[in-house]
N, C-alpha and C positions, 0 to 999 in steps of 0.2 A: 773231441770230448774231454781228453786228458787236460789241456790248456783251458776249458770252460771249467772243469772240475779247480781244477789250481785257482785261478779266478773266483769260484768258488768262497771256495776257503779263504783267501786275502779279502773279500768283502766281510764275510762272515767277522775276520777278528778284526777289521776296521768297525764292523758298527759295535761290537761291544767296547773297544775300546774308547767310544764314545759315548756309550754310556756307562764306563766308566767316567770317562770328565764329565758328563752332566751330573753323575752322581758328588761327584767333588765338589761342585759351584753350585748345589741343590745339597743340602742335607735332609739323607733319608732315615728313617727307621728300619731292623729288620726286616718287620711283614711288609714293608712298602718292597724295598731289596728282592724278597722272596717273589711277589709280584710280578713286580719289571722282570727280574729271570726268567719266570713260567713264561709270560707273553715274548719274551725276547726268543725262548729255544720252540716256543711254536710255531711262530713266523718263521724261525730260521726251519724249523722240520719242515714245513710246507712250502717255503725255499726250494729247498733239497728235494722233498720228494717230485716236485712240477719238475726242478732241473733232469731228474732223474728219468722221468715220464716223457718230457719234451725230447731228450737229448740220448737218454738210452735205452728209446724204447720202453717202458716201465721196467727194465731189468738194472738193475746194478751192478753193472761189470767193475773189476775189484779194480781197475785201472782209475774209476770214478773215484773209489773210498780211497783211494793213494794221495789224488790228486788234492780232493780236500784236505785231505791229514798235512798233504805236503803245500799245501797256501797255505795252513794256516798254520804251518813251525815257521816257513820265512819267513811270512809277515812278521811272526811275536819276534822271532829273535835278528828281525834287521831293523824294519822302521818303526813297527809297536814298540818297541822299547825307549829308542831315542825321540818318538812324537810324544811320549807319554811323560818324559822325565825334559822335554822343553813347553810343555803345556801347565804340569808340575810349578816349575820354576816362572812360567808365568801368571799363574795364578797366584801364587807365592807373592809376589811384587804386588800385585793388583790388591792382595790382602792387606800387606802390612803399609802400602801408600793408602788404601782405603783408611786402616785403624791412624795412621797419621793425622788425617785432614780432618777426621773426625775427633781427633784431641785439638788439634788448632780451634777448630770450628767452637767447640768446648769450653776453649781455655779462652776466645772472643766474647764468647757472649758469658761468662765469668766476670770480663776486667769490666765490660759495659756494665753491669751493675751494682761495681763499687761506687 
């Protein structure tokens, strides 16, 4: 249950940190923001509580609340960090060769109608 709990937790802060990049490659508002949060920590309480229900009994043994506490500090601070700051960096490239090709494209169809 300890190791499902862990597991847990590493899913939990792999999907937000996913929806952190969609929020990066999607520009959101606030209330949209506020939105996606509420349904994001519902899904995840209803997660939790099924895991909870399925795997301990409907009780919460505090070896469960460890377990997710402790997936989700590994995750943040081994591979959330370094997926987050090379997907960053990728998106980065893809922006400013995007803003590129859209000045070429620009500066083409400019000379054509000298």
């Amino acid at each position: 249950m300890f190791l499902m709990s862990v597991a847990m937790g590493i899913a939990l802060t792999l999907s937000y940190d996913l929806l952190r990049i969609f929020r990066r490659i999607v520009s959101h508002n606030s209330i949209l923001i506020a939105m996606e949060d509420v349904c994001f920590w519902l899904v995840w309480t209803y997660i939790t509580l099924d895991g909870i229900h399925t795997y301990g009994d409907g009780v919460l043994h505090w070896y469960m609340a460890i377990g997710i506490l402790f997936g989700v500090v590994l995750f943040h601070y081994t591979i959330s960090c370094t997926l987050l700051k090379n997907i960053n960096n990728i998106l980065y490239k893809i922006k400013k060769s995007t803003k590129k090709h859209k000045k070429m494209l620009k500066n083409s169809d400019n000379k054509g109608k000298i």
